[in-house]
N, C-alpha and C positions, 0 to 999 in steps of 0.2 A: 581479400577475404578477411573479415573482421574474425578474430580467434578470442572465444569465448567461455569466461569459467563461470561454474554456478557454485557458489558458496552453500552451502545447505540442501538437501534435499526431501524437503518436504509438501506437502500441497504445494507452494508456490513455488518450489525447486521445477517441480515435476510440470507446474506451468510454462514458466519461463523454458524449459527441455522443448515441449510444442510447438513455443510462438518460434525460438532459433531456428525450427525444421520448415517455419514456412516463409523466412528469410530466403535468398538464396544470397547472400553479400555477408552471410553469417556463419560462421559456424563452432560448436560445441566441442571443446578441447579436452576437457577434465571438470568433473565433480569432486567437489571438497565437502567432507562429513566431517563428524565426530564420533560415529559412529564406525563398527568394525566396516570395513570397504567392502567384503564378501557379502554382507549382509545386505547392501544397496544393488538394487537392480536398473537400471536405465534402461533407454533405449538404444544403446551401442558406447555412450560415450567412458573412457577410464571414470574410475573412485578413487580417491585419492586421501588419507588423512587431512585434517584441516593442520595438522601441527608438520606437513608436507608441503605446506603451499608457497612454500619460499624457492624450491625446487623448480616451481613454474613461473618463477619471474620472465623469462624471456622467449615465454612461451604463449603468453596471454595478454591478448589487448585490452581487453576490459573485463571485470570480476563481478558478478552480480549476485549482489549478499541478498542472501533469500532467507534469511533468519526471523523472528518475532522481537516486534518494538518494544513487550513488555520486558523480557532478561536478555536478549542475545545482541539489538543492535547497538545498544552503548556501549558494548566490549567489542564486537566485529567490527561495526564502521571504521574506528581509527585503526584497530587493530590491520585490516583488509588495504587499509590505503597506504600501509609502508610497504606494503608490494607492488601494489595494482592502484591501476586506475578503477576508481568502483561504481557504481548504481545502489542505490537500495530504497525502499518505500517505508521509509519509519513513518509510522503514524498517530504518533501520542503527539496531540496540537501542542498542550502548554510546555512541551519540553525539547520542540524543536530548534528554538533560539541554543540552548543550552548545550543541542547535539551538534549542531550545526556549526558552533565553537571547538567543540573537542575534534570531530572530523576535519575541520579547519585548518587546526595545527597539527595534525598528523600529516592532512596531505600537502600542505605548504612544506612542511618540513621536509618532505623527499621527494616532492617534486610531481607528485603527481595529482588527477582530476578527481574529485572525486562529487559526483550527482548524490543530493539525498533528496528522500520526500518523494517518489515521483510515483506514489501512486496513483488510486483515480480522485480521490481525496485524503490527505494536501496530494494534489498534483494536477490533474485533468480542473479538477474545479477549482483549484488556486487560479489556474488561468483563464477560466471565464470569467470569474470574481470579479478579475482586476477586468477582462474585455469589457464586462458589463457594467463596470464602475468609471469605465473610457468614456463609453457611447453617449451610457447616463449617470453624466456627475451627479444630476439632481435626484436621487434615490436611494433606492439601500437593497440590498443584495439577501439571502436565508437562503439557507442551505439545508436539505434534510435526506436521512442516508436510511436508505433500509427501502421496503422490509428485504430483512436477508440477511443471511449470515455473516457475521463479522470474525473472521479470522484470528486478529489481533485480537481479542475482547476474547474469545472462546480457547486461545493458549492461554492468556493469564490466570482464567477459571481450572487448566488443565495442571499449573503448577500448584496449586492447593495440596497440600497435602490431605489425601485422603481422597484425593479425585482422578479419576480411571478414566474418564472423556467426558469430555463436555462443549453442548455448540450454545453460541449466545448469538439471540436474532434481536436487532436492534431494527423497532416500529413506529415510522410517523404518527404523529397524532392527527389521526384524519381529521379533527375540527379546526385543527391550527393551520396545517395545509391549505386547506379552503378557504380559511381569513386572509393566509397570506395572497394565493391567488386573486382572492375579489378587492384584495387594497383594504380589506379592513381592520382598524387599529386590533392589536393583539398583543398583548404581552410576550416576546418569547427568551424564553429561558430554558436550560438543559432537561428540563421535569416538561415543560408545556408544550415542548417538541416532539420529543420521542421518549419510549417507554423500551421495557427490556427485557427478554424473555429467557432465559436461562436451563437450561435441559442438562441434567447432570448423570454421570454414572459414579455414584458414591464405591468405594472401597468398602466388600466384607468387615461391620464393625466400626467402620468411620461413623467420626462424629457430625450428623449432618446440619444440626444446628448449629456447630460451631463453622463448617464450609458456609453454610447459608450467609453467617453473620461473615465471614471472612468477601463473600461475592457483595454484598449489598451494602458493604461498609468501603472496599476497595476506591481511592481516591484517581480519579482520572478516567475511570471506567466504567464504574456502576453508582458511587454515592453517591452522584448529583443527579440521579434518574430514580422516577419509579420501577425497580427491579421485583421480578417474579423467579422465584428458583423452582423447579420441579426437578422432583429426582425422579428417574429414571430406570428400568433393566435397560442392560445391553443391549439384549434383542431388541427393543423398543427405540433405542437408537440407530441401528443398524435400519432397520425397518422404514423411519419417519424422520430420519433426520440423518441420512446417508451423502445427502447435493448440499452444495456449497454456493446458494444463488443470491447475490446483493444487486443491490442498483441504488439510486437515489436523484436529486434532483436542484436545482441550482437556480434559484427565480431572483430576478432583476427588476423590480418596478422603478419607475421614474414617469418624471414629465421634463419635456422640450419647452412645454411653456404654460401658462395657466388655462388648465382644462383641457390642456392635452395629455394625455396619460400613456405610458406603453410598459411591455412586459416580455420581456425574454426567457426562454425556461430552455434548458439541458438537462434533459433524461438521459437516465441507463439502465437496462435493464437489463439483468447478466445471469444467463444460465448457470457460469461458473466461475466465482470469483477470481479463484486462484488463477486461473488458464486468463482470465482477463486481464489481470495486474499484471501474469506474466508478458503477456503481448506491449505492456507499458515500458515495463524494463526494460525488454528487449530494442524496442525504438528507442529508448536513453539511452540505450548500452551503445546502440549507433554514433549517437551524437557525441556522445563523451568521447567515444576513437577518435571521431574528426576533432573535436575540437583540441584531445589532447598532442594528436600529430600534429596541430599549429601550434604547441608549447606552451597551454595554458594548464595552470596548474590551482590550487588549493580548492576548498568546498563553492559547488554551487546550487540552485535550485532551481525547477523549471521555469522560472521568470529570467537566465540567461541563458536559454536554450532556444535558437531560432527554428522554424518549421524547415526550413533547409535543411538546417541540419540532422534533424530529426526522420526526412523523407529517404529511401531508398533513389528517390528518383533526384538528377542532379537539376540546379534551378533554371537551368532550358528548360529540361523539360516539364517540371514544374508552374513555367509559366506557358507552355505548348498546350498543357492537355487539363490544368486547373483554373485558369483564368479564362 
């Protein structure tokens, strides 16, 4: 039985708690907050301080940091892997290299594995990228995410000061889309791809033009898009913007030879993001066990994670009942 912590409890906390329940080679040890522990309710498993989790060293096979890539996982990553072997889905693209360093030498330094990135982008679609870029050297790959709520994108809106909730839905440009599916030449770039929709609950007295200019100026997130901000009542959030639904889309064109063309597409369309990603973790969190009880240690990403490893089922019968 693989013994498992969830670092944070939030939407994806609460996901990753789900996908462990429908594991049965898994199971849920301890939740780590920041939060008072009385104040967190699970579905059976202890709470624990997060300035406690050194208490569970030899208690916990894998640690699956459930934090936001905007402030929490450049302190937790490293911080999490001089305990544990970790998981977590950061997903700020231009500062991956950068994480992927610091996580690196944290968990080379004590020895332990530590998975980043692995959600469904970077993660699921890191690894079609590259299948698609296998099959057909001769093309070029686009990736486009939404429509649907972006988790990461709507905490960073929620640390503003002066901002009480906020969801940000990140939308294809359905004409770009289209170009790209029929092979026809298109410009794309971060504005000509997707657009961004931003639903705020301002704070009594906040200044909303200065949040607006804080959301539609923010580097990595919003300032390379056309951003729309609407503010919002609570009620009206609660009401119409209560689900947490994303998906997005992965297209591969090439040619095998001149005037032969072809096109591979990967869809996802997700009723609930968070219960999604967490179902991602949790298969990492698998693989990271195995591969850390073979003695491999410092940062890695889903491009050294094999389907074996990753499968509940061992590779008999993986080749019995998928081949």
């Amino acid at each position: 039985m693989i013994r498992v912590a969830i670092n944070g409890y939030g939407n994806l906390g609460r996901g990753v708690e789900r996908a462990i329940a429908e594991n049965d080679d898994m199971e849920l040890v301890v939740v780590f907050t920041r939060r008072d522990p009385a104040s967190v309710h699970t579905l059976g498993a202890p709470v624990v301080l997060l300035e406690d989790a050194a208490e569970w060293v030899d208690k916990v096979d894998v640690c699956l940091n459930c934090g936001g890539s905007a402030t929490d996982l450049e302190k937790q990553g490293p911080a999490a892997a001089e305990f544990f072997h970790t998981v977590d889905s950061f997903d700020t693209h231009a500062k991956i290299p950068g994480y992927f360093a610091m996580v690196d030498a944290a968990a080379t330094y004590t020895g332990h594995l530590a998975l980043i990135s692995t959600g469904w982008d970077p993660g699921l679609f890191s690894m079609i990228r590259v299948l698609g870029d296998a099959i057909l050297p001769d093309g070029a790959s686009t990736t486009f995410w939404g429509p649907g709520v972006s988790q990461g994108h709507s905490d960073a809106i929620r640390r503003i000061e002066g901002v009480v909730d906020a969801r940000q839905y990140t939308i294809p440009v359905p004409e770009t889309v289209a170009a790209v599916k029929a092979g026809a030449e298109v410009e794309l770039t971060a504005r000509s791809m997707h657009r961004r929709e931003c639903y705020v609950v301002a704070a009594e007295g906040a200044d909303r033009d200065r949040i607006e200019v804080e959301i539609t100026d923010m580097p990595d997130y919003f300032a390379e898009y056309d951003t729309t901000v609407h503010f919002i009542t609570a009620e009206e959030m609660a009401e119409q913007h209560s689900g947490l639904p994303h998906g997005g889309a992965v297209i591969r064109r090439g040619a095998t030879s001149e005037g032969t063309g072809h096109r591979i597409a990967f869809e996802l369309e997700l009723d609930s993001n968070p219960e999604f990603t967490g179902s991602i973790l949790v298969a990492l969190g698998r693989a990271v066990a195995r591969k850390a009880a073979r003695g491999e240690s410092g940062a890695r990403t889903d491009f050294d994670i094999t389907l074996a490893d990753l499968s509940p089922h061992d590779p008999q019968e993986l080749r019995a009942h998928w081949l």
